[in-house]
N, C-alpha and C positions, 0 to 999 in steps of 0.2 A: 282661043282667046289669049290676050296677051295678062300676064301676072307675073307679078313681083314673089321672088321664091327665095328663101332662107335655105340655104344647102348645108351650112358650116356656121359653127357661134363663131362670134368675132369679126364674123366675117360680111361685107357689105348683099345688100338685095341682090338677085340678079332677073332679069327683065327677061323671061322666057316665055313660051307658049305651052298651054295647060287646054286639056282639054275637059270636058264639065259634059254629065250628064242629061237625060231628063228628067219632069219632076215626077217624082213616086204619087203614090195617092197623098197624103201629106203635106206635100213642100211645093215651093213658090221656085220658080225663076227671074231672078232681077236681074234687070243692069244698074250696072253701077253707075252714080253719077256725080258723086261726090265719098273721098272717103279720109277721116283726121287721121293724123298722126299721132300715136298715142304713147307716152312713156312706157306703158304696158308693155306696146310691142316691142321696144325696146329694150325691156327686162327679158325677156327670150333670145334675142337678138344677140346680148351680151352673155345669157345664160346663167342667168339668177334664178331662174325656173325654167326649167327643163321644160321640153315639148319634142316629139318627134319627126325628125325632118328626112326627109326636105319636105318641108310644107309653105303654104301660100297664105304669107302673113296680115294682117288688118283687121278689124273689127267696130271701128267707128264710121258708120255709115248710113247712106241712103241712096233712096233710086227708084227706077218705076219698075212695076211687075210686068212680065213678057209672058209669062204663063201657070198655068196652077195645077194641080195633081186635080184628079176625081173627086175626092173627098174636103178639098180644102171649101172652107165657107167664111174664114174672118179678111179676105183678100181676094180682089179678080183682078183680071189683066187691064193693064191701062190704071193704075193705082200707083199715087206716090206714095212711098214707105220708109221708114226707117227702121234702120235694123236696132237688134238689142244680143249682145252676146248670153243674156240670162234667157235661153231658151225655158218653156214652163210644159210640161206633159197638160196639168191643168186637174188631175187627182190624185196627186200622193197627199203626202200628210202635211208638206212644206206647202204647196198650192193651196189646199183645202183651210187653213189656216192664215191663209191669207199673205202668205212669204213666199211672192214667187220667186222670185231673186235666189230663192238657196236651193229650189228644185236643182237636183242631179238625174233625173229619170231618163235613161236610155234610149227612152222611145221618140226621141228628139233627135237621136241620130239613126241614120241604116243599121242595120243589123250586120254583124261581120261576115255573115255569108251572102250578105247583098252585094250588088256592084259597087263601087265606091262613089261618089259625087265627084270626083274631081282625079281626073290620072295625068300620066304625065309617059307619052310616049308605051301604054299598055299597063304601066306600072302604077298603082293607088296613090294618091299623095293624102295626108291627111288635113282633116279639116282644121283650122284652126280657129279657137273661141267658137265653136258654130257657125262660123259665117267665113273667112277667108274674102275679105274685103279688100285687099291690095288686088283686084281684078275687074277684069270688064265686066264680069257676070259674078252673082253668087248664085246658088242654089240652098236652101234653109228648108228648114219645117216651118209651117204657116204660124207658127208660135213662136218666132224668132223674131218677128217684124209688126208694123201694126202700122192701118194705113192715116195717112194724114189731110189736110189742107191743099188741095194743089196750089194755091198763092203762097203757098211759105216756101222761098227759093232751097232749094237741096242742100247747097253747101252747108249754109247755114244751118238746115236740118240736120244733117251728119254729125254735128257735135254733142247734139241733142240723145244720140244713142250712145255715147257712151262717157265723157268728161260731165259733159253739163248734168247730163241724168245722176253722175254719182256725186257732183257735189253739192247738188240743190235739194237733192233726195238725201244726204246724210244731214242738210241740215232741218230740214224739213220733217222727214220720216226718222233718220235713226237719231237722231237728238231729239225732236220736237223743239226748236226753237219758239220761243212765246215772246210776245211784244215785251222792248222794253229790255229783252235780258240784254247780259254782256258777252260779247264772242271773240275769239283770236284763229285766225286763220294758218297755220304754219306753212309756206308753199304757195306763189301768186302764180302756179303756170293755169293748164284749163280748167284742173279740174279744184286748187286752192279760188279760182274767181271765180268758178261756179259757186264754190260753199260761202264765199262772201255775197253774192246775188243772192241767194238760198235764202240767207242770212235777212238780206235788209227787207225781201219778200214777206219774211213769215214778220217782220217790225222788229227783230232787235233794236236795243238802242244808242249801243258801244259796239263797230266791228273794226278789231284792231287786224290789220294784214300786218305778216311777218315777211321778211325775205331776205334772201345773201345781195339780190340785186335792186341798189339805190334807185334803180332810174326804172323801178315797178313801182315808184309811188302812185303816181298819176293814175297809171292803167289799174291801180287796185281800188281807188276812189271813185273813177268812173261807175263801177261794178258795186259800189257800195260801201266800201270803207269807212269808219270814218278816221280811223286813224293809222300809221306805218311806221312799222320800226326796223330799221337796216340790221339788221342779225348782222352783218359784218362787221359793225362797227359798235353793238354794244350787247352786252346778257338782256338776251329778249324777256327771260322768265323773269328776271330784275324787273325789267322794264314794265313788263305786266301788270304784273302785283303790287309796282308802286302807281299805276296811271291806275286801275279799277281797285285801289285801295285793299289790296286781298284777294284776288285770283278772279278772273270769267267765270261766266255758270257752262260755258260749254266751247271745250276747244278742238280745233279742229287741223290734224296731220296730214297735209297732202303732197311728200316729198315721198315717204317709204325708206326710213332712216331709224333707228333701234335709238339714235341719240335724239331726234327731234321727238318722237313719239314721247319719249321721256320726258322732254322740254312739255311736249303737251300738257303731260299730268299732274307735272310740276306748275302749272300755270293758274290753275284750277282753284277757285274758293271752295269753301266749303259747302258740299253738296253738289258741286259741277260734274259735269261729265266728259271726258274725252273718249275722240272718234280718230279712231286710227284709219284712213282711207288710202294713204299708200299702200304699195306694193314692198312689204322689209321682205329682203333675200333670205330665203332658204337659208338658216343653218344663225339666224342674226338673233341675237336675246334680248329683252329690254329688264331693265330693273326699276325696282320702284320703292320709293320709303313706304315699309310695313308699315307705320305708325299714322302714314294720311289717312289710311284708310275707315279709322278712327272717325275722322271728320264726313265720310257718307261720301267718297269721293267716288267715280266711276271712272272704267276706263273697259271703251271696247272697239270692235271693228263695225265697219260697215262697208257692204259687200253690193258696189252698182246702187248707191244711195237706198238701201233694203225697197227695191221699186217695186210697181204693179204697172210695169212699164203700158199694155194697151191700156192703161187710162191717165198716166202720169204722160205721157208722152206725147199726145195730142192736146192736155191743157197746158205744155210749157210751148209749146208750138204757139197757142193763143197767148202764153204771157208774152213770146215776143212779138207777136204782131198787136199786139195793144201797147210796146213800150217797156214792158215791165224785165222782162228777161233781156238783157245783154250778149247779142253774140257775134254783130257788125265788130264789135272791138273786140273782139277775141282773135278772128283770123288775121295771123300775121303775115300771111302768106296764103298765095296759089299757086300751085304745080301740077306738073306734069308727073303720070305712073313714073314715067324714065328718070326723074329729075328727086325718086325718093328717098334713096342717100345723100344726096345733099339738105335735102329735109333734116333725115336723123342730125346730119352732122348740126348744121342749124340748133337742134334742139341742144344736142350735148351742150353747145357754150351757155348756152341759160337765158338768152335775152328774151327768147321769143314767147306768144303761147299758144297756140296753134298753128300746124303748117296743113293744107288740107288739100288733096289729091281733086282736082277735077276734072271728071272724064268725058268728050266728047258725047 
């Protein structure tokens, strides 16, 4: 099968053929049929977080299943899906307690004396996020994916496993957004307009979008805004705290920036909470006035909107087919696997917020 393969940081995809196993008792076989662009892969890519290569990069996807192991029972062949890089075993302590999203359990991957999933000329390539979605095929554990709607078109789907899921799910699940509060967005690409959709879903009643780029006003409003301020052009935290009279009750970073994150907490009234959902690079530190914290302020992460992806993932699927969820205006773009450096480069300049692979 033809995949897009990371050999060198720095360095552009290159368009080779991989070859991919069968499914174990476990794991599913998809094709791929749609797969996003995701700044993530990006932070690998440039090497802000390491990962082992050469490996076959992607992770926002979806597709129909081609085959199933012995034992798989939440998926069968002929099923649309979308993937989730939060693979779940389904009982350690992170599962059992209701946080799948932070499962680490092993048993989601081969074992290192099994064959690999995916080689390259005899040679192992490793998985990437669990799924290695820049390809025609993936092969996953049946707890990687979760099946859907056939009327909900794929592409569309695809954003839904990993931008959309982490910014409707931080505002939803790791804030608890409650009708009425006040919210600021830092970041309008997929996953800052997810957290503003997120946002006006759960009834805030102030969603300010931040951004360096003026001409994201419109596309942040469509998504829910109701208000935009050009961080280019003035102190957003200024700006904040004199429009909501005293800080948001819940702010939200979707850049992955040690100075915006900051900006978050600084944004903050008393008693609010900021949700750091970027990716900060390896090695970045943020600071904070010791004395806000005084006022009951909070500040944490959220990690793939802290999901329960096979149940979160199937009713955002229905919020968009009833209107409520936004994802027609998200993709800025369709391309081709060949055409997926042109994508990143796209993305680097900042205009865009989805660019998404669609595969025959």
């Amino acid at each position: 099968m033809k995949a897009a393969v990371l050999r060198e940081v720095g360095k552009p995809l290159q368009i080779e053929d991989v070859q991919i196993n069968k499914p174990g008792p476990r794991e599913v076989l998809i094709r791929t049929k749609a797969a996003g662009l995701c700044h993530s892969d990006l932070h690998f890519m440039e090497g802000s977080y390491p990962h082992p290569l050469p490996a076959v990069l992607g992770h926002e996807s979806a597709g129909v299943v081609e085959a199933v192991g012995s034992e798989v029972r939440t998926v069968k062949v002929g099923d649309h899906v979308i993937t989730c890089l939060s693979a779940y075993c389904g009982h350690c302590e992170s599962c059992l307690t209701g946080r799948l999203s932070l499962c680490v359990s092993p048993e989601t991957k081969r074992d290192s004396g099994d064959e690999p999933r995916l080689t390259q000329n005899g040679a192992p390539l490793p998985q990437f996020l669990n799924l290695s979605s820049f390809a025609e095929y993936m092969l996953i554990h049946e707890h990687a994916c979760v099946s859907i709607r056939k009327d909900m078109p794929l592409d569309r789907a695809a954003l839904i496993g990993c931008s959309v899921m982490t910014g409707v799910g931080a505002a939803i699940h790791t804030s608890g957004v409650r009708p009425g509060e006040t919210v600021a967005v830092i970041g309008c690409g997929g996953v800052g307009l997810s957290a503003i959709n997120g946002a006006a879903i759960a009834g805030a009643g102030r969603i300010i979008a931040i951004d360096m780029f003026g001409a994201k006003d419109n596309l942040a409003r469509e998504f829910g805004a109701t208000d935009f301020i050009d961080a280019s052009k003035t102190d957003a935290v200024k700006e904040v705290l004199e429009m909501t009279r005293g800080g948001v009750h819940h702010a939200f970073e979707a850049i992955g920036l040690s100075k915006t994150a900051e900006q978050a907490f600084n944004m903050l009234r008393r008693g609010g909470t900021a949700n750091i959902i970027g990716m900060i690079p390896l090695g970045q530190n943020i600071t904070l006035p010791g004395a806000a914290f005084l006022g009951e302020k909070r500040i944490q992460g959220s990690l793939m909107g802290s999901n329960r992806f096979p149940v979160d993932m199937p009713r955002l699927v229905d919020f968009y087919m009833s209107g409520k969820l936004k994802l027609d205006e998200m993709i800025s773009q369709r391309i081709r696997l060949d055409q997926v450096n042109e994508g990143f480069d796209d993305m680097k300049k900042g205009g865009l917020a989805r660019s998404v692979i669609v595969f025959d």
